[in-house]
N, CA, C and O atoms as CSV, one atom per row, in Angstrom:
chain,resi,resn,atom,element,x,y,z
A,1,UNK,N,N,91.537,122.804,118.188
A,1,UNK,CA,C,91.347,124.233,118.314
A,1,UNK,C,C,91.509,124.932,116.961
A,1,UNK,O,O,90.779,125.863,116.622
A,2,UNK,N,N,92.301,124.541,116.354
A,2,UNK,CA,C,92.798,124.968,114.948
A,2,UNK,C,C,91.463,124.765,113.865
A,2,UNK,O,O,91.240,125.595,112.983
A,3,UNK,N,N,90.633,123.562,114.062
A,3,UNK,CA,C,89.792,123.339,113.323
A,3,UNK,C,C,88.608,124.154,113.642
A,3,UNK,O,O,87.652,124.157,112.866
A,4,UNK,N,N,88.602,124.855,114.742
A,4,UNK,CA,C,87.675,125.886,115.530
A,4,UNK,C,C,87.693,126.665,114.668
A,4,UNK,O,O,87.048,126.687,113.620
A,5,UNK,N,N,88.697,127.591,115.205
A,5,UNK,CA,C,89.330,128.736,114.250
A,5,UNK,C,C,89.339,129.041,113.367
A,5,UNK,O,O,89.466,130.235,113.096
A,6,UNK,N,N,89.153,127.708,112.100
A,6,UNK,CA,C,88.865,127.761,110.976
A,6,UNK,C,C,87.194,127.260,110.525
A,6,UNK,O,O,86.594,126.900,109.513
A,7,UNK,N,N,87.012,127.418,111.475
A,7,UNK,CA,C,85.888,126.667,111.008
A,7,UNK,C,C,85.014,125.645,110.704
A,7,UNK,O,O,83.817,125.615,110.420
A,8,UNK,N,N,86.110,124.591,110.859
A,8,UNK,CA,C,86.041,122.887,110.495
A,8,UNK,C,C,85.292,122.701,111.316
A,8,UNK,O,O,84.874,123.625,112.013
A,9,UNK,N,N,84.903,121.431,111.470
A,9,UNK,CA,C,84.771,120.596,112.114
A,9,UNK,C,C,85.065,119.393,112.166
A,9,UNK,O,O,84.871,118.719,111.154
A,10,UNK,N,N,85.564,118.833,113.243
A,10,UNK,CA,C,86.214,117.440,113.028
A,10,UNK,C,C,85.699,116.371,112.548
A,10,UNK,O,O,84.468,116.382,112.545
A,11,UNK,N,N,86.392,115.074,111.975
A,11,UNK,CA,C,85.827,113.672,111.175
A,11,UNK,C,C,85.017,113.100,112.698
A,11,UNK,O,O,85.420,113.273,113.849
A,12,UNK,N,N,84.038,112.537,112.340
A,12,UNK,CA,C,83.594,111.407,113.089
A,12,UNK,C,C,84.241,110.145,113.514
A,12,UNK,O,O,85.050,109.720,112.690
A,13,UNK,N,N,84.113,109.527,114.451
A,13,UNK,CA,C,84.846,108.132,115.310
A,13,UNK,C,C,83.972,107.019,114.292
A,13,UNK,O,O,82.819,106.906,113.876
A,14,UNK,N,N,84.884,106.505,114.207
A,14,UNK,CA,C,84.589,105.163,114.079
A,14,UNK,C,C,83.237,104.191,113.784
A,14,UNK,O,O,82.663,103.678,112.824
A,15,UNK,N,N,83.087,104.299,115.567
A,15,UNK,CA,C,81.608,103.900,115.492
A,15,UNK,C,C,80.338,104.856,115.350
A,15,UNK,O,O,79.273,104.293,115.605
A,16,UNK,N,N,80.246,106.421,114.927
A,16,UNK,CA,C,79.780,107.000,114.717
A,16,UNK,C,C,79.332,106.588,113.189
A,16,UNK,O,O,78.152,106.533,112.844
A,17,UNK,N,N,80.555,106.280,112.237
A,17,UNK,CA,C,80.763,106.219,111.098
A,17,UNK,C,C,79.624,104.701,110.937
A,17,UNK,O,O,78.641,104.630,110.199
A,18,UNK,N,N,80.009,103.907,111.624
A,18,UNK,CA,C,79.205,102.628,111.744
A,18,UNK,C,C,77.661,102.702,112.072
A,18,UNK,O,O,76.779,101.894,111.780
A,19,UNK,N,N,77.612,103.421,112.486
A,19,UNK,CA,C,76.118,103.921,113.176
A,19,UNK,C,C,75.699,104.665,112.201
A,19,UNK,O,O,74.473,104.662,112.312
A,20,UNK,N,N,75.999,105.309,111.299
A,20,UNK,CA,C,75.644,106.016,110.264
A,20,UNK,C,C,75.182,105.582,109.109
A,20,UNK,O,O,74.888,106.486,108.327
A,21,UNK,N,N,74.964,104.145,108.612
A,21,UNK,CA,C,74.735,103.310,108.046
A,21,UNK,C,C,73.247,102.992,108.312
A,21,UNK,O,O,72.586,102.581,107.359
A,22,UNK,N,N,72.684,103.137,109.465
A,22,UNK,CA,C,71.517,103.236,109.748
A,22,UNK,C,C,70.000,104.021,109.133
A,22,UNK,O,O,68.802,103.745,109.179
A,23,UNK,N,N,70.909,105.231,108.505
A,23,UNK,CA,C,70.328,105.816,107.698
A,23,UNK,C,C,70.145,105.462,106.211
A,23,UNK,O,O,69.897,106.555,105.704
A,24,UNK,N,N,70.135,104.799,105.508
A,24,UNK,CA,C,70.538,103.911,104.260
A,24,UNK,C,C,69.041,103.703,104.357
A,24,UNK,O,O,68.268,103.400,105.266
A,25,UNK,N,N,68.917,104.018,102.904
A,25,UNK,CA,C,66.947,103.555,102.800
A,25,UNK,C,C,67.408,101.977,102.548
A,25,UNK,O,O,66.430,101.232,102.478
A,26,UNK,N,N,68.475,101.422,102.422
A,26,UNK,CA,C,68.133,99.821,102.555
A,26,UNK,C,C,68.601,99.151,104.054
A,26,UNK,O,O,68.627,97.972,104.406
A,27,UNK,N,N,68.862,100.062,104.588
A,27,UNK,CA,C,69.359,99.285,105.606
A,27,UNK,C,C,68.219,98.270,106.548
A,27,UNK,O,O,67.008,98.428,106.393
A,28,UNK,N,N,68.608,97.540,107.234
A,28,UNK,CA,C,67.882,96.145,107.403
A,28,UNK,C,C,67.579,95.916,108.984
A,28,UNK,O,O,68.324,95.070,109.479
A,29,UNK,N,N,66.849,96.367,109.678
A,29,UNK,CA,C,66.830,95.779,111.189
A,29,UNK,C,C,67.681,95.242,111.631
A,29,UNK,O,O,68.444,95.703,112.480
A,30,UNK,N,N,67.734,93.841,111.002
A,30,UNK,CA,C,68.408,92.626,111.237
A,30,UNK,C,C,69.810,92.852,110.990
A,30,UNK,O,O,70.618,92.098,111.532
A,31,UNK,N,N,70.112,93.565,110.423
A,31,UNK,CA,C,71.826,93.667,110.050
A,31,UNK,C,C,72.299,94.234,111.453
A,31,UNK,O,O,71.970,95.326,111.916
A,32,UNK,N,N,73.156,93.266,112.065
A,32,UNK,CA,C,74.303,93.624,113.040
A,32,UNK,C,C,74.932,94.932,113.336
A,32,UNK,O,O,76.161,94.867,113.337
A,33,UNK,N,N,74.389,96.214,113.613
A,33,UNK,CA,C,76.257,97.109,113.806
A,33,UNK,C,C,76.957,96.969,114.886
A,33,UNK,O,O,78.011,97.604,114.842
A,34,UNK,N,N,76.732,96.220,116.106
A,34,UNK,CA,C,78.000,95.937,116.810
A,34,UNK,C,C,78.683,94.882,117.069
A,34,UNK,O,O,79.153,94.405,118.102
A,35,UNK,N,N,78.660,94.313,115.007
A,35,UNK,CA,C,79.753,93.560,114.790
A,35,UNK,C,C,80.180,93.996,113.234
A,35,UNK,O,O,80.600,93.463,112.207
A,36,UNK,N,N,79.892,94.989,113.611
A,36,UNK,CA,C,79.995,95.403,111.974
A,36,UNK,C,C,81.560,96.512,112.340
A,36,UNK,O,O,81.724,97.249,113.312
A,37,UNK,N,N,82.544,96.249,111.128
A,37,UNK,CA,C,83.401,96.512,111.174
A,37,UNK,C,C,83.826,97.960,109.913
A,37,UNK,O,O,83.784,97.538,108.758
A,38,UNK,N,N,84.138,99.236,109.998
A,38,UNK,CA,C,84.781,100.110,109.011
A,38,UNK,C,C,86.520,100.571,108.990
A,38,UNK,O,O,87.284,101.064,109.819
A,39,UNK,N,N,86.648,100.075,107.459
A,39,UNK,CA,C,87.813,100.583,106.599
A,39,UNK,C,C,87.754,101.833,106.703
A,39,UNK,O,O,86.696,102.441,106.539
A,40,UNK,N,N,89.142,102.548,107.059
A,40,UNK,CA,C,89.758,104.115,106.366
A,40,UNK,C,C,89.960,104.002,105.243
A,40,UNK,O,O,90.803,103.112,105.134
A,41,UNK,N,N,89.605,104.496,103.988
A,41,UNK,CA,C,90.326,104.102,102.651
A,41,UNK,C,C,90.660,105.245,101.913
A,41,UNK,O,O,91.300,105.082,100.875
A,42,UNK,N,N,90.348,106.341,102.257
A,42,UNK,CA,C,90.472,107.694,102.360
A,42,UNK,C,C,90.646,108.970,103.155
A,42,UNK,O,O,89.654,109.203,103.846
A,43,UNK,N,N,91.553,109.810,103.255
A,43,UNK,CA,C,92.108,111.006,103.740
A,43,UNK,C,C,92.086,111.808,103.389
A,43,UNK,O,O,92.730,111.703,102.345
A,44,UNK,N,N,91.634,113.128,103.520
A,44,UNK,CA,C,92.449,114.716,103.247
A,44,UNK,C,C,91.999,115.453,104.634
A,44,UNK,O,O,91.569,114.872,105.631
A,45,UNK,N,N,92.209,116.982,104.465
A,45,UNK,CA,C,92.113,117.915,105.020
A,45,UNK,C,C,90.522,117.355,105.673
A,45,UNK,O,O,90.194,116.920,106.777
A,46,UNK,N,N,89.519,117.697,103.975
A,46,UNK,CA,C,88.581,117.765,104.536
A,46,UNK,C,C,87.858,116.928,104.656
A,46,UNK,O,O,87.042,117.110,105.560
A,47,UNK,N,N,87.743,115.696,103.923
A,47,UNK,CA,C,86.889,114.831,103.894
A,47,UNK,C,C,88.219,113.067,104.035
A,47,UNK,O,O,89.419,112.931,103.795
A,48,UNK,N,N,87.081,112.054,104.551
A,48,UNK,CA,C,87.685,110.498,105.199
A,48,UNK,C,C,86.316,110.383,104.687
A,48,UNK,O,O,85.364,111.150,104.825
A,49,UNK,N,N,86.458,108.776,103.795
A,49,UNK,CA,C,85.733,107.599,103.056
A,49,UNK,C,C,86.101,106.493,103.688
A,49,UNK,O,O,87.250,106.054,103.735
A,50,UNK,N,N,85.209,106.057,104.148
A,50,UNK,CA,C,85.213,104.563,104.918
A,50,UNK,C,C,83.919,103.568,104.072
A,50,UNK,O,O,82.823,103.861,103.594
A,51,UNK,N,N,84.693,102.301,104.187
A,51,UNK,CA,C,83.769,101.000,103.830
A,51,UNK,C,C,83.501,100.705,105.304
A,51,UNK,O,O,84.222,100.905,106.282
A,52,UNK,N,N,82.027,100.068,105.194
A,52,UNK,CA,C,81.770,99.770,106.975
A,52,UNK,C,C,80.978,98.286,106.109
A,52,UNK,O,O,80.494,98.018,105.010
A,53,UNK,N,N,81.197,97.737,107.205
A,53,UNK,CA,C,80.704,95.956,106.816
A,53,UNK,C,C,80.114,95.598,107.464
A,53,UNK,O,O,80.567,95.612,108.608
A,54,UNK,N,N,78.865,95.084,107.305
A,54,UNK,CA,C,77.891,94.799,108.353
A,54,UNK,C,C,77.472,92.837,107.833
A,54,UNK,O,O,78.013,92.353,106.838
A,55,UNK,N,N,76.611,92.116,108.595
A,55,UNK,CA,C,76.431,90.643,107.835
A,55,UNK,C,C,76.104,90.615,106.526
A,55,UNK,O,O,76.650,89.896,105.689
A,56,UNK,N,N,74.845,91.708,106.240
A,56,UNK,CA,C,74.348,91.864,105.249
A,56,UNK,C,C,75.059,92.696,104.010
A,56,UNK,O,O,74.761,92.436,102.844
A,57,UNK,N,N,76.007,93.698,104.346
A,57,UNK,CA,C,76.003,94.760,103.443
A,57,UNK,C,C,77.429,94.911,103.421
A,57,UNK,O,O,78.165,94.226,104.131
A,58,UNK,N,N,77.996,96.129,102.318
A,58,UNK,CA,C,78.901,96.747,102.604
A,58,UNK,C,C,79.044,97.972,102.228
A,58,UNK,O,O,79.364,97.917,101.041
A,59,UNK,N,N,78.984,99.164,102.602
A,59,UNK,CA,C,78.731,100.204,102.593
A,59,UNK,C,C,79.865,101.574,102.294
A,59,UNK,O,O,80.859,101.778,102.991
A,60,UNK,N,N,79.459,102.405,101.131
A,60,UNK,CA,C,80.527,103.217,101.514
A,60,UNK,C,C,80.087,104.789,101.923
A,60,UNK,O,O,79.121,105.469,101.579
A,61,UNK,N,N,81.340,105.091,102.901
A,61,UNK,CA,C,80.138,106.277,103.450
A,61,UNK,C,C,81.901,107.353,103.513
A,61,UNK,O,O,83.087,107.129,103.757
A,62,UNK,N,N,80.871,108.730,103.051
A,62,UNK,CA,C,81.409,109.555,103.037
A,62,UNK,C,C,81.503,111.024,104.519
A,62,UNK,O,O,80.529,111.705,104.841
A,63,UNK,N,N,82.290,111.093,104.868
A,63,UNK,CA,C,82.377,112.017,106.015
A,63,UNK,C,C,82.803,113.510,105.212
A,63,UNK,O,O,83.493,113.288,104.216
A,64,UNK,N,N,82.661,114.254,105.337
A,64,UNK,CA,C,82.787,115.775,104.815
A,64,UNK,C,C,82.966,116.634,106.158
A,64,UNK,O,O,82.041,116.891,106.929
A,65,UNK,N,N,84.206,117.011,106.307
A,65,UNK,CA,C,84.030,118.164,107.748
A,65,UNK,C,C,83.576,119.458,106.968
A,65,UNK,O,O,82.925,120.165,107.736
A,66,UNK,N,N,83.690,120.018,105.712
A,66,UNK,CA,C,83.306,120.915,105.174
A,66,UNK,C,C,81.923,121.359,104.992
A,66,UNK,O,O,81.433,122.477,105.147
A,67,UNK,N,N,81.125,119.679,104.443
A,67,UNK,CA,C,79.704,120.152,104.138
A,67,UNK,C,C,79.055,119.692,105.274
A,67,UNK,O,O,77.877,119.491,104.980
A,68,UNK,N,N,79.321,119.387,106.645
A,68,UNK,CA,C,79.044,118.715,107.561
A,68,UNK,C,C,78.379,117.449,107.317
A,68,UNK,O,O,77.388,117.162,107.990
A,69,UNK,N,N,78.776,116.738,106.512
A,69,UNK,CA,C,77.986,115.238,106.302
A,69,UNK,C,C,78.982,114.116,106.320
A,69,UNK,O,O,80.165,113.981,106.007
A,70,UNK,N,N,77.677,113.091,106.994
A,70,UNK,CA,C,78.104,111.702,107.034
A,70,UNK,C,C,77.437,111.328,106.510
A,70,UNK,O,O,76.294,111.612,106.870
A,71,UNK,N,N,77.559,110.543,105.446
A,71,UNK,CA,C,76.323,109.768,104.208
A,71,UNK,C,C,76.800,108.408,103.839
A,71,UNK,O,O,77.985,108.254,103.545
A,72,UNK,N,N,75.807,107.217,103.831
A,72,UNK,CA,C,76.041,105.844,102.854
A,72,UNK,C,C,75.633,106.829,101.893
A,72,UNK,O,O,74.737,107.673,101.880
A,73,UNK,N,N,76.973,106.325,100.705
A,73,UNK,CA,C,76.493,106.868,99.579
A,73,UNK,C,C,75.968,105.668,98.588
A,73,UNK,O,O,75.047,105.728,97.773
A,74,UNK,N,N,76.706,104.716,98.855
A,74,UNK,CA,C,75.646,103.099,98.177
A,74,UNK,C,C,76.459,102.114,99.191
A,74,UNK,O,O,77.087,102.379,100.216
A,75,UNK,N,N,76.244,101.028,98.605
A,75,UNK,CA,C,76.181,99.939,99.365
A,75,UNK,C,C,75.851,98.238,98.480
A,75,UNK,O,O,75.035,98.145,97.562
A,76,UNK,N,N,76.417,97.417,98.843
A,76,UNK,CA,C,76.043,96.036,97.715
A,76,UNK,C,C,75.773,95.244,98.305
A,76,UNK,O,O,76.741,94.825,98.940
A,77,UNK,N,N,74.883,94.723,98.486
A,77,UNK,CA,C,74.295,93.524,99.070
A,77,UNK,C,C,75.451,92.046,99.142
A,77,UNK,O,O,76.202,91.635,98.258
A,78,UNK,N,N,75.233,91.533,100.465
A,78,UNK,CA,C,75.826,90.514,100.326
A,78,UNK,C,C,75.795,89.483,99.789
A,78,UNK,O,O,76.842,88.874,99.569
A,79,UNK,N,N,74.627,89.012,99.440
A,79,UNK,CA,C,74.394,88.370,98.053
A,79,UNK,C,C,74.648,88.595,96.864
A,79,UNK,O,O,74.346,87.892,95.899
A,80,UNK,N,N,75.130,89.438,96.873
A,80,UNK,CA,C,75.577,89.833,94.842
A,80,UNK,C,C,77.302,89.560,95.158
A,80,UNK,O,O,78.036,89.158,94.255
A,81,UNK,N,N,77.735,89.796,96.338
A,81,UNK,CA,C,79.188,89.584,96.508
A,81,UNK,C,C,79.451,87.897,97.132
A,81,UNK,O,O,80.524,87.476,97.565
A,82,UNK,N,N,78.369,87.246,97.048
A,82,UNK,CA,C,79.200,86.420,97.309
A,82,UNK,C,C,78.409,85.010,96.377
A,82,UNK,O,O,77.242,84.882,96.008
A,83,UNK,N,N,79.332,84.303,96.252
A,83,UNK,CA,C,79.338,83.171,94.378
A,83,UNK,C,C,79.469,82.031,95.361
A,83,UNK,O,O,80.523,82.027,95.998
A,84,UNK,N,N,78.547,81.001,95.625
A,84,UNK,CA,C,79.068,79.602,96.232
A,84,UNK,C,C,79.506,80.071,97.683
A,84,UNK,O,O,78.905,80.924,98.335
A,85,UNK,N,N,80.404,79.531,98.007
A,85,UNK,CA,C,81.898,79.765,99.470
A,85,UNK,C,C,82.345,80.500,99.147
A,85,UNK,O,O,83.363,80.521,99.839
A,86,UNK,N,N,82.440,82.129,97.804
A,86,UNK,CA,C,83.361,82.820,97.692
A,86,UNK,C,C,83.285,83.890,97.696
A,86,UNK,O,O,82.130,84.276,97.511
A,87,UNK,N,N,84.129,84.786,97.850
A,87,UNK,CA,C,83.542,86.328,97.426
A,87,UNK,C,C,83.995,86.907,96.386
A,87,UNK,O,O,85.203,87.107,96.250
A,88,UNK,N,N,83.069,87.279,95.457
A,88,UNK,CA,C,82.918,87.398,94.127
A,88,UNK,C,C,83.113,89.237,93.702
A,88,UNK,O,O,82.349,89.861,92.966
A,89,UNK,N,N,84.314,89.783,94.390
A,89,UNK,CA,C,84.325,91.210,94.261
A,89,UNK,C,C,85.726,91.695,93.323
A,89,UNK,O,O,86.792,91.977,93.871
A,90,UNK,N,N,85.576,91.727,92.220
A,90,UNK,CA,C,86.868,92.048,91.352
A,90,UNK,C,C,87.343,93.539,91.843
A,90,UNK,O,O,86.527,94.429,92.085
A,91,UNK,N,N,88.703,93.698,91.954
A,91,UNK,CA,C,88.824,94.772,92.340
A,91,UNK,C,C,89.847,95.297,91.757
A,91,UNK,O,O,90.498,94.281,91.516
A,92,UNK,N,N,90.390,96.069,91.401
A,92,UNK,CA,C,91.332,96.882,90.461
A,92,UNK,C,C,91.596,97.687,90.749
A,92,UNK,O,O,90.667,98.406,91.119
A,93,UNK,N,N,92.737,98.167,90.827
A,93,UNK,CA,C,94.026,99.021,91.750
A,93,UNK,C,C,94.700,100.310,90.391
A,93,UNK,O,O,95.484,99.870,89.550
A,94,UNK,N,N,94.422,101.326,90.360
A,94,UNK,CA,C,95.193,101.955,89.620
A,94,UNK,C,C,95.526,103.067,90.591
A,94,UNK,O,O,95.026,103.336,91.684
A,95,UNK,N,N,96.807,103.825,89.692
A,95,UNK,CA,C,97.498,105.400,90.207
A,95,UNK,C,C,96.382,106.171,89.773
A,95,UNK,O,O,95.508,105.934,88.938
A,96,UNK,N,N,96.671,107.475,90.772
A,96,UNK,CA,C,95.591,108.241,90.670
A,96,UNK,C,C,96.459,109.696,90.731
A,96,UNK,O,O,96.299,110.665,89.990
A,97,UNK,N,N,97.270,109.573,91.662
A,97,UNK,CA,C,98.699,110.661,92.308
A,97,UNK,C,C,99.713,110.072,92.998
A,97,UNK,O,O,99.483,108.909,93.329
A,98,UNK,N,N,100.917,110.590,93.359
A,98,UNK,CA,C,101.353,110.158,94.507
A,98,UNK,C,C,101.101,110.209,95.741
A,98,UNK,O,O,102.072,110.217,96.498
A,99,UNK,N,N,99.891,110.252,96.252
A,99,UNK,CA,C,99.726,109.843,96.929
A,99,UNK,C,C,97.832,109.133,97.581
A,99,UNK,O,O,97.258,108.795,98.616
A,100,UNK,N,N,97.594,109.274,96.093
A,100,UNK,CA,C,96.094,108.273,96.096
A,100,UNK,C,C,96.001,107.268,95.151
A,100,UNK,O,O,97.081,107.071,94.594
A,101,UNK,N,N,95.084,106.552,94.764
A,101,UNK,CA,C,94.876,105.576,93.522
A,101,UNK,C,C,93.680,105.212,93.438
A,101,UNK,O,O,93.194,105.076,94.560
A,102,UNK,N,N,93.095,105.027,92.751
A,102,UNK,CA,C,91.526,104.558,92.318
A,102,UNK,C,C,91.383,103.018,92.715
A,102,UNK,O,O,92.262,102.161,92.637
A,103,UNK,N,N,89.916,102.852,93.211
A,103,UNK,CA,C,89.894,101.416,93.036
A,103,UNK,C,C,88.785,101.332,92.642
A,103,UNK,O,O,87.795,101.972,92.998
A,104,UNK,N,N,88.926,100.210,91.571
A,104,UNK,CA,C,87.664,100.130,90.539
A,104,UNK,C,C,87.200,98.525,91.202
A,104,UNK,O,O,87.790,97.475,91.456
A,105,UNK,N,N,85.870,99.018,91.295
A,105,UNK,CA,C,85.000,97.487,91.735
A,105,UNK,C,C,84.672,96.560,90.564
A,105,UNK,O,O,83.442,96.526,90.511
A,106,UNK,N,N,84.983,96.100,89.986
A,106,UNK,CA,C,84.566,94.461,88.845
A,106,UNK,C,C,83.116,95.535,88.328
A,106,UNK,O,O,83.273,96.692,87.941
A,107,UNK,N,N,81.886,94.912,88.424
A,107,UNK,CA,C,80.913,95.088,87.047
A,107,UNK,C,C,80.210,96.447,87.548
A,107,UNK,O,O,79.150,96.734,86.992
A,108,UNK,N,N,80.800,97.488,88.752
A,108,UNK,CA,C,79.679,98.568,89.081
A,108,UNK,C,C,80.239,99.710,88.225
A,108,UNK,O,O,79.482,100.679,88.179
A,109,UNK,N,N,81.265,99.818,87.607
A,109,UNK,CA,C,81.083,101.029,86.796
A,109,UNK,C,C,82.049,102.211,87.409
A,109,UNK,O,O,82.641,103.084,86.774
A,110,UNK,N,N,82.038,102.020,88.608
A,110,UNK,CA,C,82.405,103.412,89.451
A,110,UNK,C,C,83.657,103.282,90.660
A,110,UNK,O,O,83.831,102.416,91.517
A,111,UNK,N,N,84.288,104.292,90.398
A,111,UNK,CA,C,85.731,103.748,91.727
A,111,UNK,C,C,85.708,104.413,92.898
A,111,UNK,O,O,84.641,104.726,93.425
A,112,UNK,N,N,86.634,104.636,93.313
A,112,UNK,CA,C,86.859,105.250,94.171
A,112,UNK,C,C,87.927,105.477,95.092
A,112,UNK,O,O,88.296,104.453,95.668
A,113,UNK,N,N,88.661,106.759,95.461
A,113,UNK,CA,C,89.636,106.690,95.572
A,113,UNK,C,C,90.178,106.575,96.912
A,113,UNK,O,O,89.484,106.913,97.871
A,114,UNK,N,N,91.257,106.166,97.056
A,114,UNK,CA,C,92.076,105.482,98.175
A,114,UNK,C,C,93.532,106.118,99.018
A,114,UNK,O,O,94.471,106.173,98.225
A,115,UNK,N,N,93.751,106.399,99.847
A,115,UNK,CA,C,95.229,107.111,100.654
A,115,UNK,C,C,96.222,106.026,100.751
A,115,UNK,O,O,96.200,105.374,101.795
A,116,UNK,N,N,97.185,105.682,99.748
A,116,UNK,CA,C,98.204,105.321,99.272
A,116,UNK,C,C,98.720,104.876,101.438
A,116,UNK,O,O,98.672,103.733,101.891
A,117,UNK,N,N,98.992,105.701,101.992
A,117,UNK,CA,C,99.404,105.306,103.505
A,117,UNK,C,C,98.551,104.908,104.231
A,117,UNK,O,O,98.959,104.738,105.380
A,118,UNK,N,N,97.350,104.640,104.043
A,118,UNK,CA,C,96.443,104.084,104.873
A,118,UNK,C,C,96.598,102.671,104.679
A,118,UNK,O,O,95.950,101.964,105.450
A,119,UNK,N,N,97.535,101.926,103.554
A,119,UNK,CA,C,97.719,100.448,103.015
A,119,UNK,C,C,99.047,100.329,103.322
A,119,UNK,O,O,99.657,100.340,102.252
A,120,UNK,N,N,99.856,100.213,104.307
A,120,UNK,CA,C,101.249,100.120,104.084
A,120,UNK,C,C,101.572,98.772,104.155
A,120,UNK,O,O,102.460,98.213,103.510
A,121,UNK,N,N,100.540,98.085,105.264
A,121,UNK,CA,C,100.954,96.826,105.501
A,121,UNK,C,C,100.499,95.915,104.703
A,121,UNK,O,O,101.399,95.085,104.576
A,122,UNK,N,N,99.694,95.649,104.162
A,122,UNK,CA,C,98.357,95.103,103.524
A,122,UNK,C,C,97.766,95.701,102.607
A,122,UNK,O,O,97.484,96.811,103.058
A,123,UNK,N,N,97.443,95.620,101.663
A,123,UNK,CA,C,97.279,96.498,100.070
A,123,UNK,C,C,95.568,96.610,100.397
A,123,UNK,O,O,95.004,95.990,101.298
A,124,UNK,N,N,94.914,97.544,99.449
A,124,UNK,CA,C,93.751,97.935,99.973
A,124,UNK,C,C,93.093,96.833,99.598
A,124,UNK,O,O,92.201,96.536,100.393
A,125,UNK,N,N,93.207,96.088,98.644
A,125,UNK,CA,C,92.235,95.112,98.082
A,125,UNK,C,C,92.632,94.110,99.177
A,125,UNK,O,O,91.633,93.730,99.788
A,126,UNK,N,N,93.524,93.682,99.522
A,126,UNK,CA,C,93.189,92.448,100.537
A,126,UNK,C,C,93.010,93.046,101.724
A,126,UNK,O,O,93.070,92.274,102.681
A,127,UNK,N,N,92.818,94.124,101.958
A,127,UNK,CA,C,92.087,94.596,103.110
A,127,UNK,C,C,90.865,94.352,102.884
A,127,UNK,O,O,90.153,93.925,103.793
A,128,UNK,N,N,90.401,94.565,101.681
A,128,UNK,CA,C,88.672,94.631,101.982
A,128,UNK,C,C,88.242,92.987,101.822
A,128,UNK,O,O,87.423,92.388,102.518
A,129,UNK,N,N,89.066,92.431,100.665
A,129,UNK,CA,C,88.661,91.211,100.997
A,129,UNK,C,C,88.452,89.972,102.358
A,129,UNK,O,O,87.716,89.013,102.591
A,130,UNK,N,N,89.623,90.712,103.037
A,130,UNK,CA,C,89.546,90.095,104.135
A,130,UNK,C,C,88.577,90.786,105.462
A,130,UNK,O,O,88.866,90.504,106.625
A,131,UNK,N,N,87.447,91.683,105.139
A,131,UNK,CA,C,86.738,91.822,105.710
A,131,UNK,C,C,85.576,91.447,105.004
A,131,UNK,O,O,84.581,91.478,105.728
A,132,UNK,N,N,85.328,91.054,103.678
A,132,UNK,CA,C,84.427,90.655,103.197
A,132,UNK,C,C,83.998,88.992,103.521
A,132,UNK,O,O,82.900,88.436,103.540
A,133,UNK,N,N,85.335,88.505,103.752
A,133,UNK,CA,C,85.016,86.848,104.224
A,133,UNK,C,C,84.529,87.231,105.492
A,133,UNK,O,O,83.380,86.910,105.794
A,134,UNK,N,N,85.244,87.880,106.290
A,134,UNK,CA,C,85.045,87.705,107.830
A,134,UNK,C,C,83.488,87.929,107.707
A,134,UNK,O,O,82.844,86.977,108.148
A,135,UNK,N,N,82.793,88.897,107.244
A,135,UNK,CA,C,81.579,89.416,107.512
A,135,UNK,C,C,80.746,88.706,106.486
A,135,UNK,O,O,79.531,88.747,106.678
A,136,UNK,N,N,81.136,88.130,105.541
A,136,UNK,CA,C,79.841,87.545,104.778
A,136,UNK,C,C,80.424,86.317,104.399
A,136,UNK,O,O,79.883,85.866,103.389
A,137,UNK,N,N,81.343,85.607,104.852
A,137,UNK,CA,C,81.217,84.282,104.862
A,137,UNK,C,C,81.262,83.679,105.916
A,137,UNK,O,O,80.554,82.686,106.080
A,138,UNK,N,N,82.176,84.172,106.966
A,138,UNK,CA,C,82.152,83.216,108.579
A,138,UNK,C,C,81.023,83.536,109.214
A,138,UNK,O,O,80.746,83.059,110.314
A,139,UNK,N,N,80.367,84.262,108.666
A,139,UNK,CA,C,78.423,84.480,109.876
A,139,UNK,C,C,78.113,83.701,108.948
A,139,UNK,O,O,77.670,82.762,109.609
A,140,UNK,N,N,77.998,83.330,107.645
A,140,UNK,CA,C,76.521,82.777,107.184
A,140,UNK,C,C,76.334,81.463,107.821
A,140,UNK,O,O,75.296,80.828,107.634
């Protein structure tokens, strides 16, 4: 009601977020979404950043309750992430605030930032890694 009142509008579910990937000028027929799995890796007021993982891809998509959008904003093929049996995704963890931090991907240039409590149990990088095997090494 509060988000009424003001104007907001609320984040998208989950599989909304997953389904939204569909729109991606690369996205692929053939790529799975209901086994395709999305990361929270970001929080505020107004905007939640999710990685969504599909066989083929991995995607990062931005939700905005402000500008009303859900967007893949890119995405890396599963072939460039994965070397032999492995997955080939360098990932790098820096402070950003207390209570975000950047994560820099190995050779793309560009980061992106992360909600420090969305990792309490499991650090963000072996979160994603361990959806990167599940989805692009146990299907192939």
């Amino acid at each position: 009601m509060l988000n009424f009142l003001l104007g907001r509008s609320s984040f998208h579910d989950k599989e909304t977020v997953i389904e939204s990937v569909k729109l991606f000028d690369r996205f692929s027929d053939c790529e799975n979404t209901n086994q395709a799995s999305a990361l929270l890796i970001f929080k505020s007021d107004t905007q939640q950043c999710w990685l969504v993982f599909t066989d083929h891809r991995m995607y990062f998509v931005v939700d905005d309750s402000e500008k009303q959008l859900l967007k893949a904003m890119w995405a890396r093929d599963r072939d460039k992430l994965v070397t032999g049996e492995r997955i080939n995704l360098h990932l790098k963890e820096t402070n950003h605030s207390n209570t975000t931090g950047k994560l820099f991907f190995g050779n793309m240039n560009n980061s992106i930032l992360y909600t420090y409590s969305l990792f309490q149990g499991m650090g963000i990088s072996g979160s994603i890694m361990s959806l990167a095997n599940q989805h692009f090494l146990n299907n192939s």
